[in-house]
N, C-alpha and C positions, 0 to 999 in steps of 0.2 A: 386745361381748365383756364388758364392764364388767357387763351387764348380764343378761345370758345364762349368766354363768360358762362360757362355752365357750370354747378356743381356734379362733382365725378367723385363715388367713391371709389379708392384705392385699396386696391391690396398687395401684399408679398407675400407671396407664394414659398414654401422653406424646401430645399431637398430630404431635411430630415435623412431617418437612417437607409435612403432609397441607395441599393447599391446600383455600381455600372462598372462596365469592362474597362481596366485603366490600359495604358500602352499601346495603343491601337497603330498600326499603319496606316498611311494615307490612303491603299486603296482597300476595296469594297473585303471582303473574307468573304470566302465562297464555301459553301457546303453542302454534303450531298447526305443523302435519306442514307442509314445506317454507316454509317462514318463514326469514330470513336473520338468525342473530342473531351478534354479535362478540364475542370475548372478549379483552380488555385486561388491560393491567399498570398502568394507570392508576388508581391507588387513589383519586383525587378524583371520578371520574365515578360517579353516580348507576347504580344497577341497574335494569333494565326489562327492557321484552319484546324491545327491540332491541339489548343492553351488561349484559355484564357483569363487571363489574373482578372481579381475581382475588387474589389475595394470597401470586404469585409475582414476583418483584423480574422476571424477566423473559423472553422464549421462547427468546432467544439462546439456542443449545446446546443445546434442549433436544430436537431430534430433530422437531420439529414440522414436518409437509410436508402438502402439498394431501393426501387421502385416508387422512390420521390418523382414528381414533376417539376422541372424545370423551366421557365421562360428566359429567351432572350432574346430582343429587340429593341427597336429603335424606340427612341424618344416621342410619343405621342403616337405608339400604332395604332394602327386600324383593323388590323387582324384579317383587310383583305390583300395585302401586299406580299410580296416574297422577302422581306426582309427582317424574315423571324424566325427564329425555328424552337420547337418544343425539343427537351430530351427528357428523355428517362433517365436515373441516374443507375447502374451496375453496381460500382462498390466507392466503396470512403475510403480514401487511406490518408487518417491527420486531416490536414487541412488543404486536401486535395480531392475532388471526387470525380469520379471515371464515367462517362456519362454516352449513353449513343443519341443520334440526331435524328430525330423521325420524323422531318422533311425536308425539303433540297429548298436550300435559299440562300440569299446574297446581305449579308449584313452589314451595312453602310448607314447612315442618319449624323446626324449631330451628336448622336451620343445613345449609348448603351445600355439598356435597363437590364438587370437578372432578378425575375422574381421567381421565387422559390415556395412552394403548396405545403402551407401546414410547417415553414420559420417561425422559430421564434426567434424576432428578434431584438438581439437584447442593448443594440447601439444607442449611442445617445438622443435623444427627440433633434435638439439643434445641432447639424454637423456644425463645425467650424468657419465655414462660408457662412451659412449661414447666421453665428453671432456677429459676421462682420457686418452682412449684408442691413440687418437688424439695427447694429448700433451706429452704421454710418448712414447708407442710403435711408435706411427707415426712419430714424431720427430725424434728421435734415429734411424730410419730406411729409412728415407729421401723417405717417398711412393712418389709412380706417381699421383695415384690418390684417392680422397676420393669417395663412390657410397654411392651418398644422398640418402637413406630408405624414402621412402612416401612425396617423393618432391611436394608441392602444390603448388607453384607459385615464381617467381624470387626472391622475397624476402628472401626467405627462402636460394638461392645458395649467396645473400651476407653475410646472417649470416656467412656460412660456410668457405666463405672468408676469413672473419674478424676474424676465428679465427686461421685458417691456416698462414697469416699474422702474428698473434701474439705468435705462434712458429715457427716461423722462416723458414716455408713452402712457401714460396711465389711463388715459380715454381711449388708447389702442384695442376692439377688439378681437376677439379668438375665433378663427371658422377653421373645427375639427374637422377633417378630411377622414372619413371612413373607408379605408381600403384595402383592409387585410382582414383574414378570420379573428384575430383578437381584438380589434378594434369592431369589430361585429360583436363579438359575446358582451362586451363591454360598453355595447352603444348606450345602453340606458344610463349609465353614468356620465358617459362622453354628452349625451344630450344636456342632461342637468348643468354640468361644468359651464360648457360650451357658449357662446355668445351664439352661434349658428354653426349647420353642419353642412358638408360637400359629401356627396354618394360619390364617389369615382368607382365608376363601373367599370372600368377599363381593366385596372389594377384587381380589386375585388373580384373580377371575372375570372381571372387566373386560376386561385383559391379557392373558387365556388363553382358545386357542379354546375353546368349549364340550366337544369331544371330550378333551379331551388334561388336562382337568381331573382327572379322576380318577385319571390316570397320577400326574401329579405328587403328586397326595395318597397315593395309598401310597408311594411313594418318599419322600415326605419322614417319615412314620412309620414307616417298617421304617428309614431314617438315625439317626434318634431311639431306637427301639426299642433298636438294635445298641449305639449307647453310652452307653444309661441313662438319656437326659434325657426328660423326664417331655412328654410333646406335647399340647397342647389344638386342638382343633376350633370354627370357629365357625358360624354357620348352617345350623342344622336341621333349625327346624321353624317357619321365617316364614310360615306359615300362621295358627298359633294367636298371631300376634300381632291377627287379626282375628277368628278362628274358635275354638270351645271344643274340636275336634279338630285333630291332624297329616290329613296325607294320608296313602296309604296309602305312598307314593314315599318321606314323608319321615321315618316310621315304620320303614323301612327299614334309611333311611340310618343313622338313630342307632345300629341295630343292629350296624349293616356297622361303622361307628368302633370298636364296644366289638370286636368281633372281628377289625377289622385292627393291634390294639394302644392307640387312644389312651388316655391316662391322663385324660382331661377334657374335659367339653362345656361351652363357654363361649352364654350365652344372651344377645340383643343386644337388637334389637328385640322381642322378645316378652315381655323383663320392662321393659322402658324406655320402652317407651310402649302394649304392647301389652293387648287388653282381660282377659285370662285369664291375669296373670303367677302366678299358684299355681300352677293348675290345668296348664301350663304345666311349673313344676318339676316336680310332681308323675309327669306325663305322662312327661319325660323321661327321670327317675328308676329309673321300673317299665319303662322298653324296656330299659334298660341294666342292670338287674337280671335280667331276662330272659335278654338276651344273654349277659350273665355266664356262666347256666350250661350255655349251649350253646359258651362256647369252651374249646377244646381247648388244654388246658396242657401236656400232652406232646410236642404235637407241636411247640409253637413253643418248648418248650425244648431239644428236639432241632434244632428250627432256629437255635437259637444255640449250641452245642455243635457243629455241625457250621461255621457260621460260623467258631467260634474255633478248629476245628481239633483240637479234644477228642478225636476219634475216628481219630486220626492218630498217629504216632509223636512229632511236634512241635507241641502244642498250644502256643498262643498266648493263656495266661491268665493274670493276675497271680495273687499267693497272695490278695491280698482276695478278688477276683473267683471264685476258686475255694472260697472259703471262703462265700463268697455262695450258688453254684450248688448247693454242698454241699448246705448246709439245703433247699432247694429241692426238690432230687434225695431227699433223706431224706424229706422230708413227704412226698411224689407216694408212696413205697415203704411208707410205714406206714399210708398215709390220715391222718394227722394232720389233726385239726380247727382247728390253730392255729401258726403260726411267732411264738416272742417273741422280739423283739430287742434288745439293748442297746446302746444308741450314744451316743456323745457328739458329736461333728461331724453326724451324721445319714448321714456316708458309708455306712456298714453297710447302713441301712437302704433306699439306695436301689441300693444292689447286689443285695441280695436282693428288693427288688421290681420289677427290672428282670428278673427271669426270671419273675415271673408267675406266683407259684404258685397252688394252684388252693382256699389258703385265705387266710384273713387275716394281717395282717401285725401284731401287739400290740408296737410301737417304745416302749420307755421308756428317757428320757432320761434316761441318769444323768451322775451327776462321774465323775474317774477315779480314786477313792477308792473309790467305791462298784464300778467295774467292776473293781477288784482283788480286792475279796473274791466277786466270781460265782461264779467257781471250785473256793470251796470249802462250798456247799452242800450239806445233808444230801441232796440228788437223786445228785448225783457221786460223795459216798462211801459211799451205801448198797448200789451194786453195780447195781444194777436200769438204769442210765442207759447209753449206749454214747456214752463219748468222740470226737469226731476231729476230732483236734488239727493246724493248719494250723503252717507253721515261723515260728519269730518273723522277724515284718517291721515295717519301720518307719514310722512313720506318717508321712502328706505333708507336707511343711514346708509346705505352701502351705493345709494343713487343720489350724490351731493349734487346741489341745481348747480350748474352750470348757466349763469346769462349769457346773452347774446350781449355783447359790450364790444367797443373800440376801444384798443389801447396802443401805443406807441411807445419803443424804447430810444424812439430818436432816428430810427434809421428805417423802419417802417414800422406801416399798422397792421396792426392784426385784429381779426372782426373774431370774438370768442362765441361761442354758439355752433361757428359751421362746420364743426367736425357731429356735432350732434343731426344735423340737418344732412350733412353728407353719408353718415349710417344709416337712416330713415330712410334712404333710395332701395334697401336692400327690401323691404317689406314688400310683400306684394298688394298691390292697390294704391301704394302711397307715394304722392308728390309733395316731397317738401319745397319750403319758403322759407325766407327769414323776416323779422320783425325788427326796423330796426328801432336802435337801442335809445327810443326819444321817450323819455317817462313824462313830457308836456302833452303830450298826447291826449286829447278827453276820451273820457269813457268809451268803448265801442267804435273807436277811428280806425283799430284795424282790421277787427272785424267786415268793418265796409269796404278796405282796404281788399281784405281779402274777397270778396263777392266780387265786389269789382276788375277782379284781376280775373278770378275764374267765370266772370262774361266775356272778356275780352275776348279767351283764349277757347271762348265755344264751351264750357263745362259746364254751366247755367246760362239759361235765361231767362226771363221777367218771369212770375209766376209759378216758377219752378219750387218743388221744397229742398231745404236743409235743415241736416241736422248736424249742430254745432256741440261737438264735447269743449268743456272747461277744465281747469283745474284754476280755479283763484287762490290767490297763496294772500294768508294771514300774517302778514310778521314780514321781518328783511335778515333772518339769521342764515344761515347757509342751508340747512335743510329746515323747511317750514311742514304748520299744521295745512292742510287745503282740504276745501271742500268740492267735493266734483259734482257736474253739472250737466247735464244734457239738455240743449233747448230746440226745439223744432222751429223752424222761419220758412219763410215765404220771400223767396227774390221779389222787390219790385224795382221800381223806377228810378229809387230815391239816388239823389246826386249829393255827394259831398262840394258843402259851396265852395266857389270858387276853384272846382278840379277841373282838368282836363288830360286825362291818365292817360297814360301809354308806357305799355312795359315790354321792354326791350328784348326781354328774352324769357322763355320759362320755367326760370330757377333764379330769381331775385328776390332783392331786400327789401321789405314791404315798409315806406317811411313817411314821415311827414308828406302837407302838401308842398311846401318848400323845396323837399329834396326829389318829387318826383317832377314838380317843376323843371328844377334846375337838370334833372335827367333828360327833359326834354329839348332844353337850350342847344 
């Protein structure tokens, strides 16, 4: 980022209580189709073709019976390579179980996964690496977000709280990784908990018969979809971690994600060790662009409208959330090229890209100094604009504003706001901005600020409609009253005197005409 000038969110990823083969030799372990090999809790015994210690304390409890399935393989399989092999398990004896190998393969990678059909397991959510990884790297690096490894139920996303909380993470948040059967029975909680959720179907796939896979996957996206939390996908297109094409199966699929809702495709093996990681993103990129414009924004905004009850006597919407759908509904009616939104928590802007509209989302981050004066922009009082104004409500205690400010402790600055702005990438539709932190600023300058950056950069032009969400905040206490505001506008000509804009890159700080001056120097 430092070096890119672009905002990038982050995350750390946890191994959780994911086991893997400890003691390993240096070269590959060869094995062949009915071969008898054991797997132990005996972390002293050497690994071979005949033993392999595990790096779970032990199978007591753990559901483990003659005709279990076993997996073991490499770190980020693909499940089309030979460096896996499935067993059946024979017998238990303690905390060793007897198991035969039913296919011939060469077990080598970075490292060892054992997953185990229908564990319960019952290890701690954070291994031990990972509290270090958390409270040194993570700290020191101020991540976005943590991705909870084998999330089983909400319980488990407040440990991870509590401990983010106690380094000093508190704007840090949660992306539940769904990838065992219990963290499946349990998704509707995990979703609620959850800041956002990861399908890993890799893992998950193991667990789940083959048919019933894809049940589950829309189910756990249209859960996500309904309350706003943003959902990532993982595997595919484990093809082109060998090959410089998808298939054409998996070409598909990526399709199918962007049009059954997800907000993100997460890439594993094919950037990680695979031979074609550009070409790869790149691939990915143009299906999902694709798909974009063949999904229907209408209809699936009708199918949350009708979810919540909208088209009933007794709809079941909060005033944000309708203030959200508002804009939504207004852009789909004008064709608007563009939704800009102002936010400070980032709440706004993930209510309004939780109905998916069918343009981009331009989220700039401001203070709530600056979202006071929104309201009274030359757009609003020229007449041309159409107000509608939602009833003042209160903001969440649990959602403290956060400005966007400069502060200094002498040894450097730090710009408060862009950890909010750096979360809002995760949304689908949404590019955020920053606003910087000048409250001389008159009425409606960044507003202009903002249009003008999104001509520069091709997103409007003259004539074009927008429709601008507010939230103007009443007061300067830490959480305020606000009243929210939808205004529809028309791009024209108009120049801020004396400007001569150019912005440097597309994830900057929206500021005076001074400071973008002096950016041009």
């Amino acid at each position: 980022m430092r070096n890119t000038k672009r905002l990038c969110c982050t995350m750390l990823d946890t191994m959780g209580p994911e086991i893997i083969v400890l003691n390993r030799p240096e070269a590959p372990i060869s094995l062949t189709a009915g071969d008898t090999l054991t797997l132990t809790c005996n972390k002293s015994v050497a690994a071979s073709a005949t033993v392999l210690p595990i790096s779970y304390p032990s199978l007591a409890g753990t559901g483990l019976a003659p005709g279990s399935q076993v997996f073991v393989g490499q770190y980020l399989f693909t499940g089309s390579e030979t460096s896996s092999v499935y067993l059946t398990v024979q017998e238990v004896r303690g905390d060793e179980a007897v198991c035969t190998c039913n296919n011939t393969c060469i077990l080598e990678g970075l490292a060892l996964t054992v997953h185990i059909a229908h564990m319960r397991n019952e290890a701690p959510i954070l291994s031990d690496s990972d509290m270090s990884a958390i409270r040194q790297w993570g700290a020191a690096n101020k991540i976005d977000y943590v991705c909870l490894s084998f999330t089983r139920n909400a319980a488990d996303i407040g440990v991870v709280r509590a401990v983010l909380d106690s380094c000093g993470l508190e704007q840090t948040r949660v992306m539940a990784k769904i990838e065992n059967l219990e963290g499946l029975v349990h998704a509707g909680d995990i979703v609620d908990a959850a800041d956002a959720v990861l399908l890993s179907r890799g893992n998950l796939g193991i667990c789940l018969d083959a048919e019933k896979m894809f049940l589950a996957q829309k189910k756990l996206l249209r859960a996500c979809n309904l309350a706003g939390k943003p959902v990532m996908v993982t595997r595919v297109v484990d093809t082109m971690t060998d090959a410089p094409r998808p298939t054409r199966a998996e070409a598909t699929d990526v399709a199918n994600l962007v049009l059954d809702g997800a907000d993100g495709i997460l890439l594993g093996s094919e950037t990680f060790r695979g031979k074609y990681a550009v070409s790869t993103v790149k691939t990915v990129c143009a299906i999902c662009k694709q798909a974009e414009l063949c999904f229907d924004n209408q209809s699936y905004y009708r199918s949350l409208m009708e979810y919540f009850g909208c088209y009933t006597l007794h709809p079941n919407l909060g005033k944000r959330e309708a203030l959200a759908s508002s804009a939504v509904r207004a852009a789909a009616k004008i064709n608007a090229a563009l939704i800009i939104v102002f936010t400070v928590t980032g709440q706004t802007a993930r209510l309004v890209a939780k109905y998916k509209p069918a343009c981009p989302i331009l989220t700039v981050v401001t203070s709530a100094h600056e979202a006071k004066a929104h309201n009274n922009d030359r757009y609003s009082l020229s007449g041309s604009g159409i107000n509608l104004v939602a009833a003042g409500e209160s903001a969440e205690e649990t959602n403290p504003v956060v400005c966007p400010d400069i502060k200094s402790d002498g040894l450097k600055w730090t710009l408060l706001g862009e950890v909010q702005a750096r979360q809002c990438m995760l949304y689908r539709g949404v590019l955020p901005i920053m606003a910087d932190p000048d409250f001389s600023l008159p009425g409606g300058a960044i507003l202009d600020y903002a249009i003008a950056y999104a001509k520069q950069v091709g997103m409007v032009r003259s004539g074009d409609k927008v429709v601008v969400s507010q939230c103007p905040r009443t007061g300067y206490s830490d959480v305020m009253e606000e009243a929210g505001v939808v205004k529809l506008i028309t791009v024209d000509d108009h120049v801020i005197p004396g400007s001569a804009m150019t912005f440097n890159h597309p994830l900057f700080v929206i500021g005076s005409m001074e400071t973008l001056n002096k950016q041009n120097d």
